[in-house]
C-alpha positions in Angstrom: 157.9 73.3 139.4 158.3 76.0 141.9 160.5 76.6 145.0 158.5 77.5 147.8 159.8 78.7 151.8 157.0 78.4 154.3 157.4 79.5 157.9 154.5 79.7 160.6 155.0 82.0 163.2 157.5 80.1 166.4 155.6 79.2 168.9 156.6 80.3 172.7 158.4 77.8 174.8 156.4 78.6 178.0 153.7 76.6 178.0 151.2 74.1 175.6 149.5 76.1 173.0 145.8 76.3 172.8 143.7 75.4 169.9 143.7 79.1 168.5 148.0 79.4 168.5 147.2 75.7 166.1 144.9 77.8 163.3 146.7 81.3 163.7 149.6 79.7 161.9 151.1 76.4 161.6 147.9 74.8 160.5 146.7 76.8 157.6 150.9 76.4 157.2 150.9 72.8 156.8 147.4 72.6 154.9 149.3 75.2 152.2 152.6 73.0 152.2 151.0 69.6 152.0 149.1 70.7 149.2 151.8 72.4 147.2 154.0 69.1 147.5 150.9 67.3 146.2 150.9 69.6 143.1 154.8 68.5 142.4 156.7 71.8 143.6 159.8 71.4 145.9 158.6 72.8 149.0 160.9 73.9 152.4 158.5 74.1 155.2 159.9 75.3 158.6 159.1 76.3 162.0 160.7 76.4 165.5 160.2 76.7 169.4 160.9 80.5 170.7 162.7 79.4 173.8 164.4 83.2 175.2 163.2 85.8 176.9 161.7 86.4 180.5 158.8 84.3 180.3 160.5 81.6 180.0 162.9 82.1 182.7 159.7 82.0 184.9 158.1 79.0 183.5 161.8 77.0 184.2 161.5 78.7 187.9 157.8 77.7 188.4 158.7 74.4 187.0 161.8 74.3 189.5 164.2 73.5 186.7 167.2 75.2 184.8 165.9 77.1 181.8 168.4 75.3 179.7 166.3 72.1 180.7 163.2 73.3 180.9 163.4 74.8 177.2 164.5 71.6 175.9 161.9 69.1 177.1 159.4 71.4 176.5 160.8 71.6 173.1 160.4 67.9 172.8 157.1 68.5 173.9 155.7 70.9 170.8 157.7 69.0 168.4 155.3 65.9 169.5 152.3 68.0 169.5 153.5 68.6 166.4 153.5 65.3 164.8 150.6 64.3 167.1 148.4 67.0 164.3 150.3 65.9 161.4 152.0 69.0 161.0 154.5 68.5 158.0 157.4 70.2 158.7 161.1 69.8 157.1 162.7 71.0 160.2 161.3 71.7 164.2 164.3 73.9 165.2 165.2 76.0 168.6 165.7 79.6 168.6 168.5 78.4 171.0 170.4 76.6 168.5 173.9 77.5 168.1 173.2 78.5 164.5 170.4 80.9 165.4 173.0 82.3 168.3 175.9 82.8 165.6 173.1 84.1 162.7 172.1 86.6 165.4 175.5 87.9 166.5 176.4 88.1 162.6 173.0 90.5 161.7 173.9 92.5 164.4 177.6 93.6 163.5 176.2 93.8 160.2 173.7 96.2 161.3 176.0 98.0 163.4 178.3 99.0 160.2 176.0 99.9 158.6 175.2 102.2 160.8 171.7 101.4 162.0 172.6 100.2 165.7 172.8 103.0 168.7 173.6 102.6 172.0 171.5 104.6 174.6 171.1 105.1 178.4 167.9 104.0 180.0 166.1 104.3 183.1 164.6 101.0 184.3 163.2 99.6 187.2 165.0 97.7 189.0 163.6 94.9 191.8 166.3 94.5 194.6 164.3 91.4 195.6 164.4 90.0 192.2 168.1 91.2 191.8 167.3 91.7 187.7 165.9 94.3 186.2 162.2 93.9 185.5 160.6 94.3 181.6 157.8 96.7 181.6 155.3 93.6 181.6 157.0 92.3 184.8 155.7 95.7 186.8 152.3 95.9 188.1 150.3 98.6 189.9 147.3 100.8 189.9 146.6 102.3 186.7 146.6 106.5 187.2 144.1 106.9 184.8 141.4 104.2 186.0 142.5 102.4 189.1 142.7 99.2 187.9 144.8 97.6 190.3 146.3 94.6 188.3 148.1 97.1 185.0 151.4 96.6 183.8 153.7 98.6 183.1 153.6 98.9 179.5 149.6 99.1 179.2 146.3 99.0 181.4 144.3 96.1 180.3 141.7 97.6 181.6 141.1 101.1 179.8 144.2 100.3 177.5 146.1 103.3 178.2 149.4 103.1 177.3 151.6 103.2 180.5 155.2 103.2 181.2 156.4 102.1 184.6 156.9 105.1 186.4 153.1 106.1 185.8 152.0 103.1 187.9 150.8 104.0 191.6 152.1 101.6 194.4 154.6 99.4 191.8 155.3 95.6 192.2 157.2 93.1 190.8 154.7 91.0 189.2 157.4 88.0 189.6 158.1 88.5 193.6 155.5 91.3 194.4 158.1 93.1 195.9 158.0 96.8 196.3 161.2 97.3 196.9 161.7 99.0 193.5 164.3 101.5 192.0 165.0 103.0 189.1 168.5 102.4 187.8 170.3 104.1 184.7 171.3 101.1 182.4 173.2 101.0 178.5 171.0 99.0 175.4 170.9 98.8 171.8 169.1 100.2 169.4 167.9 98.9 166.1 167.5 102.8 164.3 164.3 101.1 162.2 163.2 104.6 161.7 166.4 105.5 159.2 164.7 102.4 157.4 160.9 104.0 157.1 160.9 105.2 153.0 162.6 101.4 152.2 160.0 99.7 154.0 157.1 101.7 152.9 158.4 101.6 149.0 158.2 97.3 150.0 155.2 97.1 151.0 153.4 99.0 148.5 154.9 96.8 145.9 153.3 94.0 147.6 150.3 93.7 145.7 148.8 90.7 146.7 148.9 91.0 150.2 146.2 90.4 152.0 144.0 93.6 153.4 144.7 92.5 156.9 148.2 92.3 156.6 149.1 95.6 154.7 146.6 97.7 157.1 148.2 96.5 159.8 152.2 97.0 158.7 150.9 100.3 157.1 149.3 101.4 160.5 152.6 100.8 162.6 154.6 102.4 160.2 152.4 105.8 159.7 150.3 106.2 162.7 151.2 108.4 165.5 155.2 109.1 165.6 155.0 106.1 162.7 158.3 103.5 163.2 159.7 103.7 166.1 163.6 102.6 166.8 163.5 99.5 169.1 166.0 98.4 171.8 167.2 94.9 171.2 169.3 94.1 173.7 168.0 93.4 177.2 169.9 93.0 181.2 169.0 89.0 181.5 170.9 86.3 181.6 169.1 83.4 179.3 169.4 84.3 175.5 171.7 85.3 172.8 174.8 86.9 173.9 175.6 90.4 172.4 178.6 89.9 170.0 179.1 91.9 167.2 179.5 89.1 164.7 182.4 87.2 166.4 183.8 89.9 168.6 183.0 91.4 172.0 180.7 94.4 172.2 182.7 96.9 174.5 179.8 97.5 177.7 177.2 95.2 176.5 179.0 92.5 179.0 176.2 90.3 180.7 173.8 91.3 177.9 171.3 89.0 175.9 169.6 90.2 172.2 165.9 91.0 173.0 163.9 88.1 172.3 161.8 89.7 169.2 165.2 90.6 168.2 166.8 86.7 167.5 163.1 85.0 167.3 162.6 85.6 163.5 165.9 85.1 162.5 165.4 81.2 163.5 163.6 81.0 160.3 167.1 81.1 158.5 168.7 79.3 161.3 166.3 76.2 161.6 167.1 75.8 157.5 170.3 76.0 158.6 169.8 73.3 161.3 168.2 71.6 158.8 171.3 70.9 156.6 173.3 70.3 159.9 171.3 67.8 160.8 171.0 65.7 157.6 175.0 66.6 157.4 174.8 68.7 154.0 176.7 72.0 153.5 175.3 75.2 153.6 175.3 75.6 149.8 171.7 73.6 150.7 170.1 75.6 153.2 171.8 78.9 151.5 169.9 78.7 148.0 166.4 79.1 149.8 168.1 82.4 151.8 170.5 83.8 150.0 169.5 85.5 146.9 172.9 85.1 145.5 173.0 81.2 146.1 170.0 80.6 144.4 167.0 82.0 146.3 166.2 84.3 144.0 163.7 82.2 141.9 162.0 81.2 145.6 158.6 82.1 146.5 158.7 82.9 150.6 155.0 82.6 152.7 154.6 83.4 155.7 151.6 82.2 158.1 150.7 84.4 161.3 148.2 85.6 163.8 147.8 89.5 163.2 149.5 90.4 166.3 152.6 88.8 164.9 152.1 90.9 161.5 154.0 94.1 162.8 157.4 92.5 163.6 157.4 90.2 160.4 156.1 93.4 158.0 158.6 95.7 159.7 161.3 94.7 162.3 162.2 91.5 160.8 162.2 92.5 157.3 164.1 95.6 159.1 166.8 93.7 160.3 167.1 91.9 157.1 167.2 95.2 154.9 169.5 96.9 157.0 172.5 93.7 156.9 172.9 94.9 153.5 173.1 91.4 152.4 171.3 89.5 149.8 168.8 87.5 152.5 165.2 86.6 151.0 162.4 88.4 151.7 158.8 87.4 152.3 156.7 87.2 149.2 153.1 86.8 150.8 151.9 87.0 154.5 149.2 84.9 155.2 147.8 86.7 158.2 144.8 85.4 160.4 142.4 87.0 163.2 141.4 85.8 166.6 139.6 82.1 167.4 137.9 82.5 170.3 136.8 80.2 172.8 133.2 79.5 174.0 131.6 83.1 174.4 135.2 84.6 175.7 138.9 83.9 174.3 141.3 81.0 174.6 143.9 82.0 176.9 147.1 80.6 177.7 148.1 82.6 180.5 144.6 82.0 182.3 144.4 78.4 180.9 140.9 79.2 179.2 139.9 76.7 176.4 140.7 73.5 174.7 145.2 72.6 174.3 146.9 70.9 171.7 147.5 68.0 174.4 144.3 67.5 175.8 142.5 67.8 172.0 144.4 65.1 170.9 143.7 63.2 174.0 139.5 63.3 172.8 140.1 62.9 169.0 142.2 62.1 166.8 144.0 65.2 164.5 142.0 64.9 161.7 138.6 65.6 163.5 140.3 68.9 165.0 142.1 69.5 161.4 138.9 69.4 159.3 136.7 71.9 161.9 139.4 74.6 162.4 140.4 74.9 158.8 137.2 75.1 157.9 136.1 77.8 160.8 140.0 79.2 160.4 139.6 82.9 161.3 140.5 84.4 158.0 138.0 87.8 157.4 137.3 88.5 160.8 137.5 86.0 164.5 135.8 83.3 164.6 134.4 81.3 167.5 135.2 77.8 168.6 131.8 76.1 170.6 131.2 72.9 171.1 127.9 73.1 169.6 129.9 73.9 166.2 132.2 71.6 166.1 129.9 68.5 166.7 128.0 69.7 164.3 131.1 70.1 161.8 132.4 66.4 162.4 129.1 65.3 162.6 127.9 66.4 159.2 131.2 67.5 157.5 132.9 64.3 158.2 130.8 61.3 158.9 127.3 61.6 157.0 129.1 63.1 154.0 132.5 61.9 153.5 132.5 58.9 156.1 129.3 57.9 154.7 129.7 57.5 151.0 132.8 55.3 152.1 131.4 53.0 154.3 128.1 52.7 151.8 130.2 52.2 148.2 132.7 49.8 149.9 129.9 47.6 151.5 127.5 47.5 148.8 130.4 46.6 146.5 131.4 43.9 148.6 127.9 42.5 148.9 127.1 42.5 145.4 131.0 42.3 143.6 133.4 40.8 146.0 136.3 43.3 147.0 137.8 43.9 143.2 136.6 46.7 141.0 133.9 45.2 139.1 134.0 45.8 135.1 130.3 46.7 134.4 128.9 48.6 131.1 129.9 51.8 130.0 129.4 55.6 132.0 125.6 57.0 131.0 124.6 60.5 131.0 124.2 60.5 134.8 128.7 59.6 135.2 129.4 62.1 132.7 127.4 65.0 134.3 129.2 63.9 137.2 132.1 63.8 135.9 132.2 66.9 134.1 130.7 69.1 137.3 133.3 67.6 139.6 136.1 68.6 136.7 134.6 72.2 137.3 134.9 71.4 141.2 138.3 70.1 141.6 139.6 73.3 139.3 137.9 75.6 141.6 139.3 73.8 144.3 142.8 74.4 143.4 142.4 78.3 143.0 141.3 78.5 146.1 143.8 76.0 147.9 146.5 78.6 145.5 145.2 81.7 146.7 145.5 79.9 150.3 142.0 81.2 150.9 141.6 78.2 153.3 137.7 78.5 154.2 136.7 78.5 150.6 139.3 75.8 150.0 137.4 73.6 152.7 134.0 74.8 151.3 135.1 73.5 148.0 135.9 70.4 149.1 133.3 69.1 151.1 130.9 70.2 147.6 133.2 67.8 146.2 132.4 65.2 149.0 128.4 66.0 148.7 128.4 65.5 144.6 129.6 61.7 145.3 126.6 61.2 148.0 124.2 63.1 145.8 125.2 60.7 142.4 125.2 57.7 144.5 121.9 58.4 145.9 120.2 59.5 142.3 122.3 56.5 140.7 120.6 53.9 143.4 122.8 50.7 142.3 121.0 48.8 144.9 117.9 49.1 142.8 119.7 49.1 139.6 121.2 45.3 140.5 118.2 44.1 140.3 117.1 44.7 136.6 120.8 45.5 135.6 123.8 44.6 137.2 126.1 45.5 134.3 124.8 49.1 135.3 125.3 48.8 139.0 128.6 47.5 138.5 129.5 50.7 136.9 128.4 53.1 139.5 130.4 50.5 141.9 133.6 51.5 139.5 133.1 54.8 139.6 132.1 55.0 142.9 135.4 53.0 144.3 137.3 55.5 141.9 135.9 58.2 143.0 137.3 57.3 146.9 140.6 57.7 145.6 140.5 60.5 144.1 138.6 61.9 147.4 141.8 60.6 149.2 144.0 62.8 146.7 142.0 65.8 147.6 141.8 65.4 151.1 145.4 64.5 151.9 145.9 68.6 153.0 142.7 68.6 155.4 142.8 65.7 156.5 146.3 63.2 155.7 145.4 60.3 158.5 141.8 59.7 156.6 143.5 59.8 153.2 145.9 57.3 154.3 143.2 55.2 155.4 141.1 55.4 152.0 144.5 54.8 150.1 145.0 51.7 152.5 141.6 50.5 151.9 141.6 51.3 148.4 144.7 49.1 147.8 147.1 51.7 146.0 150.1 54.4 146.3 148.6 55.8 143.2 148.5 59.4 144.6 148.4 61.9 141.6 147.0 64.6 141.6 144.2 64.7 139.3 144.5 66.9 136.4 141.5 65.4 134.2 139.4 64.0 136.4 138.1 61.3 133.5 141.8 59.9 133.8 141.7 60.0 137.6 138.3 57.8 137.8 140.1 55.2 135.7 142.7 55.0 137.9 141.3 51.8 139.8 140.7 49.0 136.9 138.7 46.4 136.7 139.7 43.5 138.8 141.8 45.8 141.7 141.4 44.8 145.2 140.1 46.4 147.6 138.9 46.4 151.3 135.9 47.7 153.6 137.7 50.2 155.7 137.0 50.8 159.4 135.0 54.0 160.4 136.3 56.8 159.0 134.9 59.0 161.4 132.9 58.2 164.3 130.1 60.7 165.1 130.1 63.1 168.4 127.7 61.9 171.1 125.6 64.8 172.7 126.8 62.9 176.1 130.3 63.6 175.1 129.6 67.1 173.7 128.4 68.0 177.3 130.7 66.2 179.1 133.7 68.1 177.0 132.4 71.4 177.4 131.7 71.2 181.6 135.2 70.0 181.5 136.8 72.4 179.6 134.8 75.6 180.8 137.2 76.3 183.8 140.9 77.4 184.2 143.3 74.5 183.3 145.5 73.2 186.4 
């Protein structure tokens, strides 16, 4: 039995997260959790809400409510989400937590004896309408280079130049619109992740089993150009963690918060702290899946992220961990994931483009939204949600395949046997071919579900799914009851058997329907199935069962249509 850590990237507090944020992280997450449990390994899965940082500030003012409150009700609102799509986690903390705010303050003084924190003067802009000063992002203007009249002042989105705020012509404040700007001198921190380069590039070549996606991208940040760059972590707001070193005041960082990207990963190790807090065990617990010298050292640490995340968790973080000179974890494997865009364009949060966690589960219930973005998750390059595609992927995936062979076994049994497992004769060439093909199935199956190669994984199993359709159809026992019903009974056995062990291998995907087959089926027997013989064996003769509900319902074109008019313009 192994010990595995899994994080998925925080999601920000600012708003519901679209369909894309779900399979850029904490869905392949849970899929990779949920089966590792079912495999018998003790797993710690963990994940949090991102709640500092100027954009939320803005959200609590648009909302017209403190950030304090706004953070936690919309906390509240993920960590339903959350459950809403089955997502399986140990713990649902807050980057805001009181454990996060002391784990922060202690990385820092660690950092800063070791000698990797410097304090320099900067010159920001400064809104005298806003009375803060304003993060690059906050500035807009006219780009110098193309005249695009909407860039910000760290980039132009238009021709992607990289800007800083003083290049823009005509400034704003893209919170007021004011352009009654200045530029002010101003005192932050930096983390010197440049003195760290060599140490980071010596750990990520000895990564070997990254994926492509992941190493190209840390090794990118960390060679191209001017390569690492030092960071400032430390910014002039008032909502986040306050700059301590460790326990004690930080002499002219009064009134200062940690930057945002700065305290955001270290909530991983908070929220298992939370964890412990909250079921009232001591930190010996949460310690011996961080601390290499309480234990961790024998744990395996994934990580799931979109690849704009992969920077900060393949460098900073890992940074800011290196540099404490303490014995933390680090990541074993980063599961990294492109882009799943939306409809001919891309999911947007900001704009409101696309389908959101709320209003998905509002059409269909988790599983139907599980299966199709697993299956489509964006692992080699983006993918593309359409409406088109995912009818089409319930449609054929979910209820002529798996929903299908269901709803005909059960009935036909019930018809013919009464609801108990009839006995019938013995297994013919026809169950042992079967047999022995789905044996090389399920085994491929698991490599892939191992290797978290999720796509494949899905692809696997729904081949699973079609072998039980394809025997049942060859095998016929509604013709066979005629001349034989000692025959038909034992495609009935197999066939009832073979549900179950379809709810075992589907409990990842798609948990809801796998409850309902285990329900139906009349058992808790949930092994997995290492000899697939055994597992068909596992409903006896004589075991009840039922005729379940069903198990998916197909996709109307009416509603297909309807769905995609509705969803085609900017949410409110």
């Amino acid at each position: 039995m192994e010990r595995i850590l899994i994080t998925s990237a925080i999601p920000y507090i600012n708003g519901i997260k679209h369909l894309g944020n779900l399979v850029g992280s904490q869905l392949p997450a849970d899929l990779y959790a949920r089966y590792m449990r079912a495999r018998g390994h003790e797993v710690l899965f963990l994940c949090a809400t991102d709640e500092h940082g100027t954009p939320a500030e803005l959200a609590a003012a648009k909302a017209g409510k403190p950030v304090e409150e706004f953070c936690a009700e919309m906390h509240q609102v993920q960590a339903r989400l959350a459950e809403g799509f089955r997502l399986s986690f140990d713990h649902f903390g807050r980057s805001s937590s009181a454990e996060n705010r002391a784990l922060t303050q202690h990385f820092a003084g660690r950092l800063a004896d070791a000698g990797l924190i410097e304090e320099r003067s900067e010159r920001q802009v400064y809104s005298k309408a806003d009375g803060r000063f304003l993060p690059d992002r906050y500035i807009e203007g006219t780009c110098p280079n193309c005249g695009y009249d909407k860039a910000r002042g760290d980039q132009c989105e238009n021709c992607t130049k990289q800007l800083d705020p003083t290049d823009l012509i005509e400034p704003r404040s893209a919170i007021s619109g004011s352009t009654d700007l200045e530029v002010r001198e101003t005192k932050h921190l930096y983390l010197r992740q440049s003195l760290l380069r060599d140490d980071l590039d010596a750990w990520i070549d000895s990564q070997k089993d990254w994926p492509i996606l992941t190493t190209s991208i840390a090794k990118k940040w960390l060679h191209d150009g001017d390569g690492l760059q030092d960071r400032g972590i430390t910014r002039d707001l008032s909502w986040g963690v306050p700059v301590r070193k460790g326990d004690q005041e930080w002499p002219g960082m009064e009134g200062k918060v940690f930057y945002v990207w700065f305290d955001a990963p270290i909530e991983y190790i908070a929220s298992a702290n939370e964890w412990t807090n909250a079921r009232g065990a001591g930190d010996a617990e949460w310690e011996r899946w961080w601390r290499t010298d309480k234990g961790a050292g024998d744990v395996r640490y994934v990580q799931f992220m979109g690849k704009d995340n992969v920077p900060f968790h393949t460098l900073s973080f890992p940074a800011t961990i290196m540099g404490s000179r303490e014995p933390w974890k680090l990541v074993d494997y980063i599961k990294s994931f492109n882009y799943l865009n939306y409809d001919g364009g891309q999911f947007s949060t900001s704009q409101g483009r696309g389908i959101f966690q709320d209003q998905a589960l509002e059409l269909l219930p988790a599983d139907y939204w599980r299966w199709w973005l697993l299956s489509h998750a964006p692992e080699n390059s983006d993918s593309e949600f359409t409406w088109e595609n995912f009818q089409a992927g319930v449609n054929k995936d979910l209820a002529d395949v798996l929903g299908n062979f269901v709803s005909r076994v059960t009935k036909f049994a019930r018809s013919k046997f009464g609801e108990v497992v009839p006995q019938g004769g013995a297994f013919g060439a026809a169950e042992t071919a079967l047999i022995a093909e789905l044996e090389t199935r399920v085994r491929a199956y698991e490599v892939h579900m191992q290797a978290m190669e999720i796509r494949k994984s899905a692809a696997e199993l729904r081949a699973i799914w079609v072998l039980g359709n394809e025997y049942l159809q060859a095998a016929a026992p509604w013709s066979v009851f005629k001349t034989d019903p000692d025959q038909a009974a034992a495609i009935v056995r197999l066939s009832l058997n073979l549900i179950r062990l379809y709810a075992v291998l589907s409990a990842p995907f798609i948990p809801d329907a796998a409850a309902r087959l285990f329900s139906a089926m009349n058992t808790m027997d949930v092994d997995w199935p290492t000899d697939v013989a055994s597992a068909l064996e596992a409903l006896a003769p004589g075991h009840e069962f039922a005729v379940p509900e069903v198990l998916f319902a197909k996709i109307s074109d009416e509603d297909r249509d309807d769905w995609q008019a509705r969803f085609s313009g900017t949410r409110d």
